[in-house]
N, C-alpha and C positions, 0 to 999 in steps of 0.2 A: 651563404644560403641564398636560394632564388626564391621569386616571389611569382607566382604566377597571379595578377590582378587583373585577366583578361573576361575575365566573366563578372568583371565591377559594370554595375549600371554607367553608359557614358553614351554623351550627346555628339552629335556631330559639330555641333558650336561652339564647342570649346574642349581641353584638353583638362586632366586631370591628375592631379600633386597630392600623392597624401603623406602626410605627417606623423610620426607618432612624435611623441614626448615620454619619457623615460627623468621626472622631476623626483630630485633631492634637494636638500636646504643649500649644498657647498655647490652643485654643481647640473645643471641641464642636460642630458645627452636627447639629441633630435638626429631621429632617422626619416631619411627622407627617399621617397620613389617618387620620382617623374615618370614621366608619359611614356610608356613602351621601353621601361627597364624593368628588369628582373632584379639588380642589383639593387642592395639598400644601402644609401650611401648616409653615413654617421658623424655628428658634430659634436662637439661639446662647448658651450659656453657657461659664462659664471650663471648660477642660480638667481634668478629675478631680470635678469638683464636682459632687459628688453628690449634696447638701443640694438642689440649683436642681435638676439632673434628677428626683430626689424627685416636688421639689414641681410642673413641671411635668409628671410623668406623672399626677400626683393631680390636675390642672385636667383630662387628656385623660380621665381615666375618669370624671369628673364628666360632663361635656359630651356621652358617649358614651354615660351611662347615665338619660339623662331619660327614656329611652321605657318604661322600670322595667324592663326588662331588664338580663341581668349582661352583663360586660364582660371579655375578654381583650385580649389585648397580646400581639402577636407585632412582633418586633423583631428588625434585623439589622445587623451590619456588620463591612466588608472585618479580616480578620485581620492583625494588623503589631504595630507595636509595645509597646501596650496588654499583648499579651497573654492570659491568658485571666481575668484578675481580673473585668472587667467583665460577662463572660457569666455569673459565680457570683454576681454580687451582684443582677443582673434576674433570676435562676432563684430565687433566696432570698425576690423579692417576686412571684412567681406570673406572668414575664411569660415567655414561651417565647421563646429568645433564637436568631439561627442567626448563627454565624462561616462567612463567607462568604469562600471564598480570592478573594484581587484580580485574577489573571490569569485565573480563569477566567469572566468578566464580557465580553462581547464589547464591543469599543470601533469607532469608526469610522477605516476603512481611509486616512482625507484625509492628503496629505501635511501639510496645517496643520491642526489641529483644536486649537477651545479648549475650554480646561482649568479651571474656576474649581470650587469647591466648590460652588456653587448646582446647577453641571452635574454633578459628581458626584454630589450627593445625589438628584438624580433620577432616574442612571444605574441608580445600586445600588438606589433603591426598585422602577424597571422590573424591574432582572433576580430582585429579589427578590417580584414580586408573581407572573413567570412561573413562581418555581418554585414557587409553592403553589397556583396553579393545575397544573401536573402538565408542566410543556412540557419535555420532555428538551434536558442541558445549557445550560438557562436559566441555571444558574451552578452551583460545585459546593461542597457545603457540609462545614466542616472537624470533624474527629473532635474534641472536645475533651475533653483527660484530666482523670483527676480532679487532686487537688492531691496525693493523691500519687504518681500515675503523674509527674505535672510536676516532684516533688523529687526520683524516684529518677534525671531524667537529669540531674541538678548533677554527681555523680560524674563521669561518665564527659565530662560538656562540659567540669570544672574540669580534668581532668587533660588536656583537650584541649589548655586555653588553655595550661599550666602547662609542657607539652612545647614547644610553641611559645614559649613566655618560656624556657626553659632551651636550646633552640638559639639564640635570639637574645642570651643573656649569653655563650654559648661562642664565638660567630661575633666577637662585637664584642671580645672578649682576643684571639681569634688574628688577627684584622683590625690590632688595633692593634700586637700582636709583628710580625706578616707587614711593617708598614711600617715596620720596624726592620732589617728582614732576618733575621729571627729567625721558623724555618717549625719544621712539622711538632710544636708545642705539642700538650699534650691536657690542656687547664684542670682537666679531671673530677678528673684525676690525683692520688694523696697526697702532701702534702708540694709541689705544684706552688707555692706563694706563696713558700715557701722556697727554691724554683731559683730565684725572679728575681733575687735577692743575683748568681748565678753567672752570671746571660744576660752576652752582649755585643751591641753591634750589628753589622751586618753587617761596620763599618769597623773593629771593635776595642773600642769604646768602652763603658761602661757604660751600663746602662740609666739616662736621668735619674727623677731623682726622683721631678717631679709626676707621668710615668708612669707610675712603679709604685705610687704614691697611687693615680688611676686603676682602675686592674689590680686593685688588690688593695679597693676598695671596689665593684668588678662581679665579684670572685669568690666577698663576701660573698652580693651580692644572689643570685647563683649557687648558693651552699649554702643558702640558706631555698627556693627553688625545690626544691632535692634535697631537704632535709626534708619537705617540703609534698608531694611527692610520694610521696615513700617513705610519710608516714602513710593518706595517698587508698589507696593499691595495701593498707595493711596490713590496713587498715576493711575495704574490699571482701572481699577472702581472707575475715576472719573473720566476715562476714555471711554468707558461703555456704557457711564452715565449719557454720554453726550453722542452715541453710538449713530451714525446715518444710515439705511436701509441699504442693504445689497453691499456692507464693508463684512470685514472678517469680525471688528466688534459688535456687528450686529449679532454675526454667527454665536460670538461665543456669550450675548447675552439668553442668543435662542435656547443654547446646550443649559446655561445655567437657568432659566427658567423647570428643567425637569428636577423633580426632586432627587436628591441623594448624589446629583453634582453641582459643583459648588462655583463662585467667577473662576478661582483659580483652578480646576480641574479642568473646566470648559477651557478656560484659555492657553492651557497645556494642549488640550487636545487639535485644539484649532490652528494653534501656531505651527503646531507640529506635523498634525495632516491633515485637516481639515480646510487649511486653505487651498489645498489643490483636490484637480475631479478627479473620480473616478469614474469607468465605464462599467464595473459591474460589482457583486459582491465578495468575490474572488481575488480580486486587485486589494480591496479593503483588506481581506486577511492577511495577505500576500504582504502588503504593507507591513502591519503591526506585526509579522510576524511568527501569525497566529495559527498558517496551515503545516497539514501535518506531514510527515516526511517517513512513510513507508518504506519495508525493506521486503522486497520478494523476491527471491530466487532460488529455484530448484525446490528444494525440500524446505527451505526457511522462510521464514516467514513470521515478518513482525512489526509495531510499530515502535519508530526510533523517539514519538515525540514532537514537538513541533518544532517548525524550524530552527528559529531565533533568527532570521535573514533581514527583518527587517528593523525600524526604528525601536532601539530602544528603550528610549525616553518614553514614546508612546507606549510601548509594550508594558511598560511601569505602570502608569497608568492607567489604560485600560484595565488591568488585573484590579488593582487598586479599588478603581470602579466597579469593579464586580462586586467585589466583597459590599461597599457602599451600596448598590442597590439590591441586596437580598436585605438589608438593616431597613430602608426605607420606601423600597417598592417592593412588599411583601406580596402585593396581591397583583402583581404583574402576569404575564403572561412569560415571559421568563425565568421569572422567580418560580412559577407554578414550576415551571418546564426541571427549572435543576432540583427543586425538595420531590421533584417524580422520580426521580434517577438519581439521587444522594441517599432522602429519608435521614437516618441517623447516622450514615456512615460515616465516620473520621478519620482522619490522617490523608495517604496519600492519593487514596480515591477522593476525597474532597477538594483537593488541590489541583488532579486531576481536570476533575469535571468545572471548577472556577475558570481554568483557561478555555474550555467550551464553553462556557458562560460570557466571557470576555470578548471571544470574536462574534456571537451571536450580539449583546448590546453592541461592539463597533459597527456592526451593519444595521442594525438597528438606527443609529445614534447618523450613521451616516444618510440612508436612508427618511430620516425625519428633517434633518436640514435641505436635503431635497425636495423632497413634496410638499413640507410642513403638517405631516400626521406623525403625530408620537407616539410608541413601541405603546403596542398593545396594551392595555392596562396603566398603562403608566401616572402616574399624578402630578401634577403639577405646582409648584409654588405659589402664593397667594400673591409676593412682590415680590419685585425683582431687588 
């Protein structure tokens, strides 16, 4: 397949290499067009190996720069698993890198269509040659944080996983009491190892042994999850204790100063998107998520829903948050706005209109770390 790349923005001072990358864990394929070829010439090295990509970027800028002109390297590929290591170590050797999200790549519509790497790397060179010639939604390219925009969200992901590891030790003690006949346990509880001496089973009987072996080595693993949390939640507090003006913990003591969110809601939010800007209200939604995705044509006509395009985590969240501030910002101006258009209705019109609620607080909520005025009506907490 030919490329035509003739209509790519280019200087007279220098000639232009672009790259894609086509990355898996076992193995790299890098297609590569130089300056006034149509042909996309394709490599494979081992996965990570960055000595071999090295040295073949240093054969393309060779080959690229015989006309005595200089030479860049613009370079792309689908964002996944890699993460973003890869985009800092080609920006450290002067190559302009773009993370390119994968679903937003047009594919074809075929009920069969093949799928090989040779075909993807062609895919993503096209949709990445339209976007530098200027063709809107030729694909859309991904914000990449610095490294430490990227470590401040271990926090709030580790305590993610961590919550989840601490309902699945509680679930599987009273899954295993529950088929004893032995209910209504609460593992969390003091002194809970030392009632199992007194359980019985539903029939009378004592608890046998290797089960409370069992039990009582998943209520260990239970309490290093409770430690490991309790220290996550402690760090946080005292980094926003100690928060300095214009940092992201300033932000997220700002968000938890409103009622009905909490440090850890705020510092979800923050970590997640609030530490990068936005330029309007629209990108906010757009973000979380939260705009909607119409279907018109011909005689049809309908809405599919909101996207789900973007974070989420955040998307979690913010809903979450909704629900929380109809409970504690009753006399908001948002709260007003959804019991005008709910009233007493329930089920799935209520659910409905909460995800309308959820993107109006995100603009809101974004909006107020901006200006510093808080969503209409809002109350505030007495400390922090």
């Amino acid at each position: 397949m030919s490329f035509d790349h003739t209509d790519t923005p280019t200087c007279d001072e220098y000639v232009t290499v672009h790259l894609a990358f086509e990355l898996s864990k076992k193995t790299w394929k890098l297609g590569i067009l130089l300056p006034g070829s149509q042909k996309l010439s394709r490599y494979t090295i081992a996965g990570g190996d960055v000595s071999a990509l090295a040295a073949r970027l240093s054969v393309a800028r060779e080959k690229a720069s015989r006309g005595g002109q200089q030479v860049r390297i613009l370079s792309c590929y689908e964002a996944g698993f890699d993460g973003h290591w890869l985009h800092r170590w080609l920006a450290q050797r002067d190559i302009v890198n773009h993370e390119i999200d994968p679903s937003s790549i047009e594919i074809n519509r075929r009920a069969r269509q093949a799928k090989t790497d040779r075909i993807d790397l062609e895919r993503i060179m096209r949709a990445f040659l339209a976007h530098l010639r200027g063709e809107p939604r030729a694909c859309s390219v991904v914000h990449v944080p610095s490294p430490e925009e990227e470590d401040r969200k271990r926090a709030n992901r580790e305590r993610e996983r961590l919550i989840k590891e601490r309902t699945a030790h509680t679930n599987r003690i009273k899954g295993l009491l529950h088929a004893q006949g032995i209910r209504d346990v609460s593992p969390r509880k003091r002194g809970f190892i030392a009632s199992l001496a007194q359980m019985h089973t539903g029939d009378g009987l004592p608890l046998p042994r290797r089960l409370k072996q069992e039990i009582s080595r998943e209520h260990e693993r239970l309490e290093i999850v409770d430690k490991q949390l309790s220290a996550l939640e402690d760090a946080s507090a005292a980094e926003c204790r100690a928060a300095q003006p214009g940092t992201t913990q300033a932000r997220t003591v700002q968000l938890a100063g409103l009622k009905a969110i909490g440090l850890v809601g705020a510092q979800r939010l923050v970590n997640e998107v609030f530490y990068r800007r936005f330029d309007n209200r629209r990108q906010v939604g757009s973000y979380f998520g939260l705009t909607g995705t119409p279907y018109n044509s011909g005689n049809s006509e309908r809405d599919q829903g909101i996207s789900k395009a973007g974070n989420r985590r955040a998307r979690e969240v913010a809903i979450e948050l909704s629900w929380l501030w109809l409970t504690h910002q009753p006399d908001s101006a948002l709260s007003r706005w959804f019991r005008e258009r709910v009233r007493d209705i329930k089920g799935r019109i209520r659910r409905i209109a909460i995800v309308a609620l959820a993107r109006k607080l995100m603009v809101a909520l974004w909006r107020y770390l901006e200006t510093g005025v808080p969503p209409e009506g809002a109350l505030m907490h007495q400390s922090f």
